[in-house]
C-alpha positions in Angstrom: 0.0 0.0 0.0 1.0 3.7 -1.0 0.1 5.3 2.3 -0.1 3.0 5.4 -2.9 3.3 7.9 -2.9 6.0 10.5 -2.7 4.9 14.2 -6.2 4.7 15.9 -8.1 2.3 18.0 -10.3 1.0 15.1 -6.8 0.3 12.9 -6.2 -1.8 16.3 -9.8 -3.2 16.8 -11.0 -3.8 13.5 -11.4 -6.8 11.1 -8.7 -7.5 8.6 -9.1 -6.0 5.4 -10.2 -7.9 2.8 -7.2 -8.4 0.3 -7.0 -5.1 -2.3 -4.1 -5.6 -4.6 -3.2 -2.6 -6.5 -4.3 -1.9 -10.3 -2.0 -3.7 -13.0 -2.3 -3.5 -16.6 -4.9 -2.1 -18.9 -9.0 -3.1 -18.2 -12.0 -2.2 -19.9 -14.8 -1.8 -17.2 -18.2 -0.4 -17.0 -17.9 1.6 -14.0 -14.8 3.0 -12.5 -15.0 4.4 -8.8 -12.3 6.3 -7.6 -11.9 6.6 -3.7 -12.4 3.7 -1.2 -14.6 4.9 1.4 -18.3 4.7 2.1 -19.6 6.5 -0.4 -17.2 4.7 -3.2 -17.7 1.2 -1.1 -21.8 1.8 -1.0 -21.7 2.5 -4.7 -19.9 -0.4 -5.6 -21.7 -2.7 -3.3 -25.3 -1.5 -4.7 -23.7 -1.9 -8.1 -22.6 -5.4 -7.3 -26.2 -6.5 -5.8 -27.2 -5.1 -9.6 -25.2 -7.2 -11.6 -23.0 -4.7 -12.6 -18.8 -5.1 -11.4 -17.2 -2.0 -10.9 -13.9 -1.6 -10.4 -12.9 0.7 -7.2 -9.1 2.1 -6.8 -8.1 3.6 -3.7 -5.0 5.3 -3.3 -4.2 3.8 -0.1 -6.6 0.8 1.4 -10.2 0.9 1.5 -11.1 2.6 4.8 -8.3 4.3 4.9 -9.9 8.2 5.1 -12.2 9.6 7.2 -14.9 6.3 6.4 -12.0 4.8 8.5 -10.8 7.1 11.3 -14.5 9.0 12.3 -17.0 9.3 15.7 -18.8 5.5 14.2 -21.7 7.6 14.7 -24.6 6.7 12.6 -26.9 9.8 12.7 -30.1 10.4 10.8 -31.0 13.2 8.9 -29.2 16.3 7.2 -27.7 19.6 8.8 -30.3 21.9 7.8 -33.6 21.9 9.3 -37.1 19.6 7.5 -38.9 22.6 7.1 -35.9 24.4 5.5 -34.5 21.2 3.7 -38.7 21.3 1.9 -38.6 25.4 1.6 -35.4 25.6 -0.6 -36.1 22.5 -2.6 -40.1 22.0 -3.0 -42.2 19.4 -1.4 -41.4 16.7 -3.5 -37.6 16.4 -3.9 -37.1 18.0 -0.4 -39.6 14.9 1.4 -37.8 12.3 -0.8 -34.5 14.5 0.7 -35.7 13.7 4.2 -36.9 10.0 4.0 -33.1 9.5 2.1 -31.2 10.9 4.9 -33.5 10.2 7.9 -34.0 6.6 6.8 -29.9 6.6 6.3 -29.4 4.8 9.2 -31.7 2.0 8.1 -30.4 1.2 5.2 -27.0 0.9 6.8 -27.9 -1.6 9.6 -30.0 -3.8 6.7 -26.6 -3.8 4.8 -24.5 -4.7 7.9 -27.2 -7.6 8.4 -27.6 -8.9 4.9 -23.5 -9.3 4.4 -23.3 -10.0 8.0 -20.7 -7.3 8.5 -18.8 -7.7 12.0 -18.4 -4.2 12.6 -20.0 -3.8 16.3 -23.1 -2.2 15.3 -25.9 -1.2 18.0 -29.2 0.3 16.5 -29.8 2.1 20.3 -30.4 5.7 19.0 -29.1 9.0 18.4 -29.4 12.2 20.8 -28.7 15.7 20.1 -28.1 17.1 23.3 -28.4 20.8 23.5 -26.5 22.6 26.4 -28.0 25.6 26.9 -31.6 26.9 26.1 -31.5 28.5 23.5 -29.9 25.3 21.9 -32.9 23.3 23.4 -35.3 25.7 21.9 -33.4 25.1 18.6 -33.7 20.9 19.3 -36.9 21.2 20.1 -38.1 23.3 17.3 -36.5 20.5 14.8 -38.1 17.5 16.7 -41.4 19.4 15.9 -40.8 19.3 12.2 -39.6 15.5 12.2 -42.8 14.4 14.5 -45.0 16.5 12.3 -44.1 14.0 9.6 -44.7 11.2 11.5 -40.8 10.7 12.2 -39.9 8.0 15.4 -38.5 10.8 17.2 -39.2 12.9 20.9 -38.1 16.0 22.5 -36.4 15.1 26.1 -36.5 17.7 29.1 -33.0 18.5 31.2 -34.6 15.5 33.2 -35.1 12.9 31.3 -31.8 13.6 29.2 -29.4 13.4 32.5 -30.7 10.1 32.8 -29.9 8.7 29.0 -26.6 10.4 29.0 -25.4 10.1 33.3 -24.4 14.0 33.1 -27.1 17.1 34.2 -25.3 19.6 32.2 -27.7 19.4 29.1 -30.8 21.6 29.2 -32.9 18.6 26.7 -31.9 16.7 23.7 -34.0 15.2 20.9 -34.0 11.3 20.6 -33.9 9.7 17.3 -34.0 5.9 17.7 -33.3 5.1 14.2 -29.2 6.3 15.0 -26.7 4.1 16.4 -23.0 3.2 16.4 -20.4 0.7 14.3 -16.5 0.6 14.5 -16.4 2.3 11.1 -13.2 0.9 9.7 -14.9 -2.4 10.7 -18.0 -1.4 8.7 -15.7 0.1 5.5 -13.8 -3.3 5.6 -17.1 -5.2 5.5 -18.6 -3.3 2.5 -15.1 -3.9 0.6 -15.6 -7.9 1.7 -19.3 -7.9 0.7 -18.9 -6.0 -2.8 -15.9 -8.4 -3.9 -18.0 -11.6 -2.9 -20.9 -10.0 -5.6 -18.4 -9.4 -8.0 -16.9 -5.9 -7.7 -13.3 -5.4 -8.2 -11.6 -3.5 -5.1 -7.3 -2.2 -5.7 -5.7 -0.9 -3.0 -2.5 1.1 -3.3 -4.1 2.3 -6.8 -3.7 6.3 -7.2 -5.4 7.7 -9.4 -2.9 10.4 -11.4 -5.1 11.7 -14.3 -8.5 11.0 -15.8 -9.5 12.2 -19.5 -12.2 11.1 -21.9 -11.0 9.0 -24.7 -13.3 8.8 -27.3 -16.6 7.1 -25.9 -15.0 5.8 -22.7 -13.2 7.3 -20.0 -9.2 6.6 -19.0 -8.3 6.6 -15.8 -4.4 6.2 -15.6 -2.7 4.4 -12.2 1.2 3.9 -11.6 0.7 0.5 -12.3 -2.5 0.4 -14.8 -5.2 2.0 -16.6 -8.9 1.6 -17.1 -10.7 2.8 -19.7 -14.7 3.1 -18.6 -17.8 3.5 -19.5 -18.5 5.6 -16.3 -16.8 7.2 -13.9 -17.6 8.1 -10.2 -15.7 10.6 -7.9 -15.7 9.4 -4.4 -12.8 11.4 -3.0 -14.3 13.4 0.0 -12.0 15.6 2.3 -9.1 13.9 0.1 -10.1 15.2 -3.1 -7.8 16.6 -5.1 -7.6 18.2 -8.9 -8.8 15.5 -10.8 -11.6 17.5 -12.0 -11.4 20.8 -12.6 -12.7 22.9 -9.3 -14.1 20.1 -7.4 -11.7 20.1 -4.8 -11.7 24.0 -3.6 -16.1 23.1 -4.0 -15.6 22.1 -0.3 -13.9 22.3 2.9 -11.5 19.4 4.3 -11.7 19.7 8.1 -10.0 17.7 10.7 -12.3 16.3 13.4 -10.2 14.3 16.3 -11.5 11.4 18.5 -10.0 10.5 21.5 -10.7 7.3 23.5 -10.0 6.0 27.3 -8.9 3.0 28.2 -11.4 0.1 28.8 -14.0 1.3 31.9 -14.7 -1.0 34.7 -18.4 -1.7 34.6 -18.8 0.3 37.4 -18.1 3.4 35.6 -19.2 2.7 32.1 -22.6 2.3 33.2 -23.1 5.9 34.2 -21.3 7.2 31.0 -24.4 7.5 28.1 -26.7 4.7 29.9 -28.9 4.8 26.8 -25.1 3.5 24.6 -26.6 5.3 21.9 -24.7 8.4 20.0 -24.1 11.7 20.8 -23.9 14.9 19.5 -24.4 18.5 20.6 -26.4 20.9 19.4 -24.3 24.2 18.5 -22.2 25.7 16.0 -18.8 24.3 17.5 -19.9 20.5 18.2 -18.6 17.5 20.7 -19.6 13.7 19.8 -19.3 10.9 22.1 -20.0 7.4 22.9 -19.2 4.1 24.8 -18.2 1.5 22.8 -18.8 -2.1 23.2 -15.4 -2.5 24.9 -16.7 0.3 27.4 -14.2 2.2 26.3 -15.4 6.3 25.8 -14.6 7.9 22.5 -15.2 11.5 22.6 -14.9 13.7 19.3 -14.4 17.3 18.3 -12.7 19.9 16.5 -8.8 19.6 16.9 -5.6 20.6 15.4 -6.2 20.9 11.3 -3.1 18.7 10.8 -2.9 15.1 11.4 -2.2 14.0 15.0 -1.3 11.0 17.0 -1.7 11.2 20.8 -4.7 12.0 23.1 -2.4 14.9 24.5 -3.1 16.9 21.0 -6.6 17.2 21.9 -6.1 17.2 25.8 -9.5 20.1 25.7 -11.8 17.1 24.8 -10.7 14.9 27.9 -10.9 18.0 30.0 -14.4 18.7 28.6 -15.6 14.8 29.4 -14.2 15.2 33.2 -16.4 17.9 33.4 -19.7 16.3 31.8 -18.7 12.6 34.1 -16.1 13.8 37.3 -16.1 9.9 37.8 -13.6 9.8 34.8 -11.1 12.3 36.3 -7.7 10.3 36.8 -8.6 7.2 34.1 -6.6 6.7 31.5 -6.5 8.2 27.6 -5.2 5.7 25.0 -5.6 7.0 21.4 -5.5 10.5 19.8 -6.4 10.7 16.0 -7.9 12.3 13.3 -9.0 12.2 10.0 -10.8 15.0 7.0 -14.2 15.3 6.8 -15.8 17.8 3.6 -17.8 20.6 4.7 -19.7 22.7 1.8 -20.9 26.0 2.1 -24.5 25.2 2.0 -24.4 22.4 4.5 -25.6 19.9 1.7 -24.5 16.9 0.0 -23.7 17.3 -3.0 -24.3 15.5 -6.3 -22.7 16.6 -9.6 -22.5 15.0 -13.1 -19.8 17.6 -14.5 -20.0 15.5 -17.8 -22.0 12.7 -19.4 -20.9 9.3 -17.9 -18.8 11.5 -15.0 -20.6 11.6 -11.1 -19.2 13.1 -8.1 -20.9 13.0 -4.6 -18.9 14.3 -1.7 -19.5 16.6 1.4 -21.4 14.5 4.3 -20.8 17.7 7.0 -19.9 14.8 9.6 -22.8 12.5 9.0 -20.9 10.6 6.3 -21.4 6.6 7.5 -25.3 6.7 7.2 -25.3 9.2 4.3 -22.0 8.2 2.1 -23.8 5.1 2.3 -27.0 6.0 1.4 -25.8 8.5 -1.5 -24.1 5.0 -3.0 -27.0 3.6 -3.6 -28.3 7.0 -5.7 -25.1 7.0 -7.4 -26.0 3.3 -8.5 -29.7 3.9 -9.2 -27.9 6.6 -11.8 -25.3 4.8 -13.3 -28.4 1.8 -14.1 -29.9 4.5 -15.8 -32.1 6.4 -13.2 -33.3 10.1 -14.6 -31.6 12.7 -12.5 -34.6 14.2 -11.9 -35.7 10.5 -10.0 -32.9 10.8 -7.5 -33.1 11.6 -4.1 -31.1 14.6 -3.9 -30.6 17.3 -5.9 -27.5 17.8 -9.0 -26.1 20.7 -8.6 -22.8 22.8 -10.8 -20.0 22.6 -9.4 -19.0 25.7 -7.1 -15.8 26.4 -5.8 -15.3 28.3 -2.8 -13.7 31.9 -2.5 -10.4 32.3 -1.1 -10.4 28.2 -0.9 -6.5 28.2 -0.5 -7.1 30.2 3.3 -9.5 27.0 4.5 -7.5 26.5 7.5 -7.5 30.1 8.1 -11.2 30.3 7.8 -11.7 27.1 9.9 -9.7 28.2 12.5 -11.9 31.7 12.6 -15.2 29.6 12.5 -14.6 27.7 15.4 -13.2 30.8 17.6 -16.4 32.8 16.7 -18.5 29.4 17.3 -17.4 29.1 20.8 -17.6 32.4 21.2 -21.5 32.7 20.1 -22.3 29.0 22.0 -20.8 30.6 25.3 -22.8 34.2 24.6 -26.1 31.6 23.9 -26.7 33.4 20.9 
């Protein structure tokens, strides 16, 4: 492999990887997927279960990104409010919008059960847990809009959330049961395994160094190969680069960090996030957390925007969980890490087909393992043929950012005037 795998608890507590030889030689393929995490994995899976093998290159090993090193929090819905996600796109494409991204989850626990993935998944719930009131206000106001279209979710008070999550810092939280948890290197590993046994053809180790249409089909040339297909698919997230023209400075690649304690007695575990679901706050600068099936607490947030290894990079984040459970002040930290998730401007996923044959779908905004996955299966459904205006979220140009080469500038300003707002409650 090109790039070997960063050091992490899953890359300890993981499966094996399923075998991913790099590219060699020339191959004429239908589909070519470039990028070999969930949303390149999901697409060739779905293909696979079509009939159709695709062949996936990844320049390092499948699992290997951010699919690989996030929160394993599998969280329904998108950023933006229902009622806003239906106002800017219309009542049909912005319901089918919602039951895509809120049914996410779903569809990712019925793959992990059909390929009978071992990946440590627990269907137990999502909460978004809002600190102050104004935040609970805000939680509250989207639990409406989901239970107004018949969602499964509820609106906690400070009450009932201190006793789902052990701490009484949070002023309520709203309680989708449809979330839940997987070691996500675990799950990425699985999809590789389950999309090979179909059919699908998965190189590891397998850059990709240009890509150019050649007469009706499209090359895609590899230090060690080339394929010439009839379709191509961008799956590149926070590590895309300038294959095609202005798709990488269309989004934001921003480092989230995880850090994780050592394996709690009983004892304690069981007052850290009783419920075991996933966590996540409600605010502009966000914390994720969860116990993992090892009873070990991995707690999640914005970090350093360079790569880390350590739990003293991101020492704020243990100092924050001491404070939300006092009963984990002098236990030990383990693992530091981090990884690039995409942020776009509008908070969306998005979907482009730059040029016939040629899909892209990047940008998850942190809720990449239930909606990379789910976007797979649209990217399949448009590759067999599906009419763009038949998928479940919207195509959209191509739109790079201004003044993209200051990101980590502007990152670093966002989160100082996030923290600021969150404190003011504003």
């Amino acid at each position: 492999m090109s790039k070997l795998l960063p050091p992490s608890l899953y890359a300890e507590t993981a499966i094996p990887a399923h075998p991913a030889p790099p590219l060699s030689g020339e191959h004429r393929v239908p589909v070519a997927i470039i990028g070999g995490g969930f949303t390149g994995l999901s697409t060739a899976l779905h293909l696979a279960e079509r009939g159709v093998a695709a062949t996936l290159i990844e320049a390092a090993e499948p699992g290997w990104g951010a699919s690989g090193r996030n929160g394993g929090q599998v969280n329904p819905g998108l950023k933006p409010d229902p009622d806003e996600v239906v106002a800017s796109h219309g009542e049909d494409l912005g319901q089918r919008m919602l039951a895509l991204s809120y049914g996410a989850p779903d569809r990712v626990f019925d793959i992990i059960r059909r390929h009978q993935i071992t990946c440590e998944a627990r269907q137990n719930g999502t909460l978004r847990a809002a600190l102050r009131p104004a935040n609970a206000r805000a939680v509250a106001a989207t639990a409406e809009q989901c239970a107004r279209r018949g969602m499964p979710v509820e609106f906690l008070d400070a009450r009932a959330t201190t006793e789902l999550l052990g701490t009484p810092l949070y002023a309520g939280a709203m309680l989708d049961r449809r979330g839940g948890d997987v070691n996500p290197l675990s799950y990425a590993r699985g999809l590789a395994r389950a999309a090979a046994q179909l059919g699908a053809r998965i190189h590891g180790g397998t850059p990709a160094l240009s890509l150019a249409r050649e007469g009706a089909l499209w090359r895609v040339t590899t230090p060690g190969g080339m394929l010439l297909a009839e379709q191509v698919v961008l799956a590149t997230n926070g590590y895309t680069e300038d294959l095609w023209p202005g798709l990488r400075r269309s989004l934001a690649p921003v480092f989230s960090s995880i850090t994780s304690t050592e394996p709690l007695p009983e004892e304690v575990a069981r007052q850290i996030v009783p419920l075991r679901g996933a966590v996540y706050e409600s605010g502009r600068i966000t914390v994720y957390y969860r116990i993992d099936q090892g009873n070990r607490l991995l707690m999640g947030g914005r970090g350093p925007q360079a790569p880390i290894q350590g739990p003293e990079a991101i020492r704020y984040l243990i100092t924050y969980a001491e404070r939300l459970w006092p009963v984990l002040r002098g236990r030990r930290w383990t693992h530091g890490w981090n990884g690039q998730l995409a942020m776009t401007a509008d908070h969306y996923p998005h979907l482009h087909e730059p040029a016939p044959g040629l899909l892209a779908a990047l940008g998850y905004n942190g809720r990449g393992v239930a909606m990379a996955t789910a976007m797979g299966a649209q990217l399949a459904r448009r590759l067999e043929g599906a009419a763009p205006e038949a998928i479940d979220m919207p195509f959209s140009p191509i739109r790079p950012m201004p003044f993209h080469g200051f990101w980590k500038l502007g990152v670093a300003a966002a989160v100082w005037k996030g923290r600021v707002l969150d404190a003011l409650g504003v």
